[in-house]
C-alpha positions as CSV (number, residue, x, y, z in Angstrom):
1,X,-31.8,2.5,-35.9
2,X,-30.8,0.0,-38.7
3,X,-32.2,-0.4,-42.0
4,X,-33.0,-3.3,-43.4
5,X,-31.0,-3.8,-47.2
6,X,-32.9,-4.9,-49.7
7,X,-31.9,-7.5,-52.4
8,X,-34.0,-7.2,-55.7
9,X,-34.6,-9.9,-57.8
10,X,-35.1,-10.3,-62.0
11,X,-38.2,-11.8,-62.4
12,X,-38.5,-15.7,-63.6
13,X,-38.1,-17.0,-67.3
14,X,-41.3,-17.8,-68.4
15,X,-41.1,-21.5,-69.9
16,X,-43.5,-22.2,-72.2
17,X,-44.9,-26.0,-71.8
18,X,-47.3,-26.1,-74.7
19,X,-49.7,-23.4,-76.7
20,X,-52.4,-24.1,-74.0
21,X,-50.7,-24.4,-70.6
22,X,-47.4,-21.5,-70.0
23,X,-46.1,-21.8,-66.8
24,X,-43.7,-19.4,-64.7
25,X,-41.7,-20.6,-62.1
26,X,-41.9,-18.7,-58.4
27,X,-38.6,-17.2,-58.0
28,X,-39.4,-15.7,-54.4
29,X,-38.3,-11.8,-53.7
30,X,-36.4,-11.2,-50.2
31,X,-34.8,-8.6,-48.4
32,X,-31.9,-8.9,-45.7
33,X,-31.0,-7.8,-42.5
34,X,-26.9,-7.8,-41.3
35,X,-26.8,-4.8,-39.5
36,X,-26.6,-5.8,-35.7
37,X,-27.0,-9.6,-36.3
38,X,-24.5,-11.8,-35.3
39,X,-25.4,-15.6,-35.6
40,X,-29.2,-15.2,-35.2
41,X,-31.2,-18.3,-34.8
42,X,-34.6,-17.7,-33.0
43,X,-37.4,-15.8,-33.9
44,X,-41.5,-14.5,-32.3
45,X,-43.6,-11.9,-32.5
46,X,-45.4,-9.4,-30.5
47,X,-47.7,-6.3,-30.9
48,X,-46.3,-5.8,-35.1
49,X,-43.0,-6.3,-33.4
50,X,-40.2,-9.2,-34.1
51,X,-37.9,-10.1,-32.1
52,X,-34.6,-12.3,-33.1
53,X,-32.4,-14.1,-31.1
54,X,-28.6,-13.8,-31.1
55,X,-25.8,-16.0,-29.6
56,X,-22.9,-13.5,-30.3
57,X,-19.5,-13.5,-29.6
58,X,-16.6,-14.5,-32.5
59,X,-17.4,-18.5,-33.6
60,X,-20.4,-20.1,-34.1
61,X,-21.2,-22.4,-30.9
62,X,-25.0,-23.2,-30.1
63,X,-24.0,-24.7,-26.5
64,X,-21.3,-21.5,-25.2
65,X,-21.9,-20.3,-22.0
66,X,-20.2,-17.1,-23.0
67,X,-22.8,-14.9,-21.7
68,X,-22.8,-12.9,-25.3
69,X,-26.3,-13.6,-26.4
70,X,-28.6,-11.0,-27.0
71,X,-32.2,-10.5,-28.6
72,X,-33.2,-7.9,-31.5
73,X,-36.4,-6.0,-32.3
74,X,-37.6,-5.3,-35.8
75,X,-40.7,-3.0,-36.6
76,X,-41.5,-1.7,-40.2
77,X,-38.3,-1.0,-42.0
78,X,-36.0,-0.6,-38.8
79,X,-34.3,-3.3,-36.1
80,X,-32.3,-2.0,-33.0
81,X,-31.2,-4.0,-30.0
82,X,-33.9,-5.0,-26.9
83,X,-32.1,-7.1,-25.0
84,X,-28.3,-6.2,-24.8
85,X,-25.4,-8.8,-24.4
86,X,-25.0,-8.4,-20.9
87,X,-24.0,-12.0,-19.4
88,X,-27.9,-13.4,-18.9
89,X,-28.0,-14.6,-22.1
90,X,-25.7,-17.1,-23.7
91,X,-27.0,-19.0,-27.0
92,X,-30.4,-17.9,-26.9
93,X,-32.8,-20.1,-29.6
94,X,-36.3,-20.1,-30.1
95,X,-38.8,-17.8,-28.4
96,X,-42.3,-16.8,-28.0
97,X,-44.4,-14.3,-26.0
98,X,-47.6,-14.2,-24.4
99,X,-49.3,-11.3,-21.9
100,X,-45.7,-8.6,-22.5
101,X,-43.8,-11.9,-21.4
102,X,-40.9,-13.1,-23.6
103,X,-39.8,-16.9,-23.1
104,X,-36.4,-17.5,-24.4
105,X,-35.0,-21.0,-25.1
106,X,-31.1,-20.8,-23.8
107,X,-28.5,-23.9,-22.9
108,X,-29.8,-25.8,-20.4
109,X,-32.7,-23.4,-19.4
110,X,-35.7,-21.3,-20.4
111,X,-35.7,-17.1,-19.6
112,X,-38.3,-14.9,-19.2
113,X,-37.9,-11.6,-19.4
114,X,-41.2,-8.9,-18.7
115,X,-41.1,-6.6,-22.3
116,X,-42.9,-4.0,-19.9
117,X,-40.3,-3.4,-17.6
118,X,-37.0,-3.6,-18.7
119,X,-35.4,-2.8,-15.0
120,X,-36.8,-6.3,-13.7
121,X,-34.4,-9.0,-13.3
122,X,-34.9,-11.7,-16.0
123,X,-35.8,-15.3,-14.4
124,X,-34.0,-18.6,-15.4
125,X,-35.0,-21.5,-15.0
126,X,-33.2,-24.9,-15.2
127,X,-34.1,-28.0,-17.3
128,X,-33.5,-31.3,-15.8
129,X,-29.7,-32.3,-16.0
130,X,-28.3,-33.6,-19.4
131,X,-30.8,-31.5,-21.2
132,X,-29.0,-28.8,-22.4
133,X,-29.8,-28.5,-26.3
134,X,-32.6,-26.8,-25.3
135,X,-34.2,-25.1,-28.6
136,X,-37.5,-23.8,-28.7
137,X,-40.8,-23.0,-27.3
138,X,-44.5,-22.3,-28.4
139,X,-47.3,-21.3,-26.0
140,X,-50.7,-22.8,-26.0
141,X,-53.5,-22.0,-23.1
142,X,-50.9,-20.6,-20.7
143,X,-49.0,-23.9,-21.5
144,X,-45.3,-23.4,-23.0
145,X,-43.9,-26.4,-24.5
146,X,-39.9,-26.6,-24.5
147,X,-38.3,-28.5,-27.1
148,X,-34.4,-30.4,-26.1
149,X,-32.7,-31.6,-29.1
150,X,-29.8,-33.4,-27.6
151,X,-32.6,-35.7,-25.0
152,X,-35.5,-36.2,-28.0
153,X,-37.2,-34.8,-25.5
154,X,-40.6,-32.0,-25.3
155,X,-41.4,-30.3,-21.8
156,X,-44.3,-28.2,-20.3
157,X,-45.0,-25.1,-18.2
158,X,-47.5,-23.6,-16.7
159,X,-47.1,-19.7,-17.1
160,X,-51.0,-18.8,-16.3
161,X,-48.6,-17.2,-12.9
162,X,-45.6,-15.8,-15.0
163,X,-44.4,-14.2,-12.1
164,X,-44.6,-17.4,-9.7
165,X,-43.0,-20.1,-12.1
166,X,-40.3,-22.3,-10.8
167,X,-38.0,-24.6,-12.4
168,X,-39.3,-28.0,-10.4
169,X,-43.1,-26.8,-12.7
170,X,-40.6,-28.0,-16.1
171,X,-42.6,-31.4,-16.2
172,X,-42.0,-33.8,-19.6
173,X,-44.8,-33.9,-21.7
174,X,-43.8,-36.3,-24.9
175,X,-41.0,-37.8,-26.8
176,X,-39.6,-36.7,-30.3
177,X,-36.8,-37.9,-32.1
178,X,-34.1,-34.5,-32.6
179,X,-37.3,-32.6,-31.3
180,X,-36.6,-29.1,-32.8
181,X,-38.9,-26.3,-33.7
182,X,-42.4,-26.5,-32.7
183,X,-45.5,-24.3,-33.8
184,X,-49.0,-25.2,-32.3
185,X,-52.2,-24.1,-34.1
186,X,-56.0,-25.4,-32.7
187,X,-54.3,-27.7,-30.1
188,X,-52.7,-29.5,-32.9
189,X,-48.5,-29.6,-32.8
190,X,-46.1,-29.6,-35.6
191,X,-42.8,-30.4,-34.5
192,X,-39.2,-30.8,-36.5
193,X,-36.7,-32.9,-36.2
194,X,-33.1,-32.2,-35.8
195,X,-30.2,-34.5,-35.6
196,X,-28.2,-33.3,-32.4
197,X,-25.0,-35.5,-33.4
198,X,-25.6,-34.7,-37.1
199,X,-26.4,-37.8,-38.9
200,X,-29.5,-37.8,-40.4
201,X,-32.0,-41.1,-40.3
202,X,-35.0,-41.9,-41.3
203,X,-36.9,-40.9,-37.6
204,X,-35.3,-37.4,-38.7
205,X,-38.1,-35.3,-40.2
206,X,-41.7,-33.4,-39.0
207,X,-44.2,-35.1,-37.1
208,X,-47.4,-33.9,-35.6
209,X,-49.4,-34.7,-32.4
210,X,-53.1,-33.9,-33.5
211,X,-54.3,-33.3,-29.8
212,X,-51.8,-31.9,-27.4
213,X,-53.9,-32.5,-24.7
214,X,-53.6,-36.3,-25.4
215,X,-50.3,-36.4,-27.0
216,X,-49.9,-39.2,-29.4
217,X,-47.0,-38.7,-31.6
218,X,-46.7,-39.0,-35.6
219,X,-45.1,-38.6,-38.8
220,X,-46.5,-35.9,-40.8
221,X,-44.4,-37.1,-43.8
222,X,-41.5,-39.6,-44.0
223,X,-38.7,-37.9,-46.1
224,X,-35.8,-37.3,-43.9
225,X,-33.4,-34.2,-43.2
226,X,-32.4,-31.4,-40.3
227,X,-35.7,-29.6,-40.3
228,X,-35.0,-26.6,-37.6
229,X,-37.6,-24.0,-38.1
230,X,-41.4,-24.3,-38.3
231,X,-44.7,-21.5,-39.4
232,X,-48.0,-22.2,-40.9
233,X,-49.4,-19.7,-43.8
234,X,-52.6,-17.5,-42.7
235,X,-55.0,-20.3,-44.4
236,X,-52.8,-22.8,-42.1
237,X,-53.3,-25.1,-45.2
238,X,-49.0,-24.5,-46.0
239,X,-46.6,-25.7,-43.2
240,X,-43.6,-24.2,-44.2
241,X,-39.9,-25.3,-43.1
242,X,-36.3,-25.2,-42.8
243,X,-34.0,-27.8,-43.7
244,X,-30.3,-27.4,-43.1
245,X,-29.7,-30.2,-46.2
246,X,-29.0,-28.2,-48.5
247,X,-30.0,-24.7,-47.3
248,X,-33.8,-25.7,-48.2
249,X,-36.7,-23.7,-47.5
250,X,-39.9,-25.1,-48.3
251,X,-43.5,-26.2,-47.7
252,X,-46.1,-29.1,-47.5
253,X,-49.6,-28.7,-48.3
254,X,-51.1,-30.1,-45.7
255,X,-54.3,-31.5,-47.2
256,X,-51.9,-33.9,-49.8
257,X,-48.9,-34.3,-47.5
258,X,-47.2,-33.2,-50.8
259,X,-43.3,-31.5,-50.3
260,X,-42.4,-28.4,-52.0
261,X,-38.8,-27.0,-52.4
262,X,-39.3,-23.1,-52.9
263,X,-36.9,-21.5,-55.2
264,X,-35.4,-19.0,-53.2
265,X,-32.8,-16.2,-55.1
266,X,-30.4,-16.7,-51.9
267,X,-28.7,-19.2,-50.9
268,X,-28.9,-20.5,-47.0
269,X,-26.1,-21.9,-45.0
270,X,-28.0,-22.9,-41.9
271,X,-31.6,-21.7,-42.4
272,X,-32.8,-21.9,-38.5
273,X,-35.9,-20.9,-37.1
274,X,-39.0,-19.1,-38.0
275,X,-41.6,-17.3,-38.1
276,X,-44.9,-16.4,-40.8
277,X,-46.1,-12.6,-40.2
278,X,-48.1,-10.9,-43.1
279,X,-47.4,-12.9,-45.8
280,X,-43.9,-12.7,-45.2
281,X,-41.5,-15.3,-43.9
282,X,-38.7,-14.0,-41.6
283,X,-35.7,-16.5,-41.7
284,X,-33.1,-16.2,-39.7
285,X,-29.7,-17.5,-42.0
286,X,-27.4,-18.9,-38.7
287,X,-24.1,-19.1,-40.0
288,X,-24.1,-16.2,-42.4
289,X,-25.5,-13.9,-39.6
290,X,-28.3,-12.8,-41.7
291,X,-32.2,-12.4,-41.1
292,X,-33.9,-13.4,-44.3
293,X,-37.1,-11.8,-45.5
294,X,-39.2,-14.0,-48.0
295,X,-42.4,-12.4,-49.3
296,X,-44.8,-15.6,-49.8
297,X,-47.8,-13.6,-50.9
């Protein structure tokens, strides 16, 4: 078992505005976890257990068909490996669970692997051709939605049968500039944007689809940037992101719309996907091959 390293922090300076109104700025505490990663990108959770996504091997390539990949388990204080690199996996991204099913977003295709039985064969299934930037996936009423960043394109699946799914069931459900990661809360969809050819524009940032049984697609705000990885806070009144310009981590208060840049005491390369668990935000750091731990609250 690996343990998780912690990184302590000096408290803030406290800048003093006026007699009447001292302010200190949030400098946010995190911890770290190296041991056993090697360029992480996804991240779910499951039964007080988190699971992160690897790709593996020796240079950083989200598309290789290298058959490295492999997927970690964290619980408490300690992280060891659940699914070994053994050729199913190649750049495994985003993931979720539902019913001891994990769904693992991988080039080209989604895999589902049974968390009860480890001696089962894992199923793949194929996206339609071309779509091969395949990058994340949230479940919703047995639905799973499957973001492609490289088509602009977001895909559902019926898994109320996990053991009967096929790939011709992958039917398109909307389309999303750079679509990215996804989190769905009260059948309303947040959804990032991520520039697959890596030149940002101004259709490059987070929208929302307020119904996701009648999709309708829009801006949640208009500032642009490679937003990758998506979570809402407990009180789902902070939608906090990931933006690969310039390492940010951050949030918008979703009754103003209002952006906030969190000052973080570490500094991302790639901050990727992930994922809000008591008040903490896990944070998986791609090219630096670190899992970043951000107490929030």
């Amino acid at each position: 078992m690996k343990k998780i390293t912690h990184i302590l922090f000096a408290t803030a300076l406290l800048i003093s505005t006026s007699a009447c109104n001292d302010s200190t700025p949030k400098v946010y505490e995190v911890a770290t976890i190296d041991s056993g990663a090697r360029f992480c990108e996804g991240t779910t959770e499951n039964n007080d257990t988190i699971y992160f996504s690897n790709f593996g091997g020796e240079s950083l390539n989200p598309l290789n068909l290298d058959g490295k990949g492999y997927i970690m388990k964290v619980i408490g204080n300690n992280s060891e490996i659940l699914i070994p690199a053994n050729g199913t996996l190649n750049a495994p991204k985003g993931m979720d669970t539902e019913d001891d099913y994990l769904y693992i977003a991988d080039v080209g295709c989604i895999v589902v692997y049974n968390l009860k039985d480890s001696t089962l064969t894992p199923l793949k299934l194929e996206l339609p051709e071309g779509n091969v930037f395949v990058n994340d996936i949230a479940i919703e009423d047995d639905i799973a939605y499957i973001s492609v960043t490289n088509t602009d394109k977001i895909f559902k699946l019926d898994i109320s049968n996990p053991t009967s799914l096929t790939k011709e069931m992958i039917v398109e459900y909307t389309t999303i500039p750079g679509a990215n990661g996804i989190v769905i809360e009260d059948e309303k969809m947040y959804v990032a944007s991520y520039p697959a050819d890596g030149v940002t524009t101004d259709k490059n940032t987070i929208y929302v689809v307020e119904n996701i049984a009648a999709p309708k697609v829009e801006k949640l705000i208009s500032r642009p940037g490679q937003y990758d990885g998506l979570a809402l806070s407990d009180k789902k009144d902070r939608l906090y992101f990931t933006n690969w310009v310039d390492g940010e981590v951050g949030y918008i208060v979703l009754d103003t719309k209002e952006v906030v840049i969190m000052d973080i005491n570490y500094t991302f390369a790639g901050p990727a996907d992930m994922i809000y668990e008591d008040g903490k935000l896990y944070i998986p750091d791609l090219p630096n091959s670190k899992i970043v731990i951000i107490d929030v609250e």
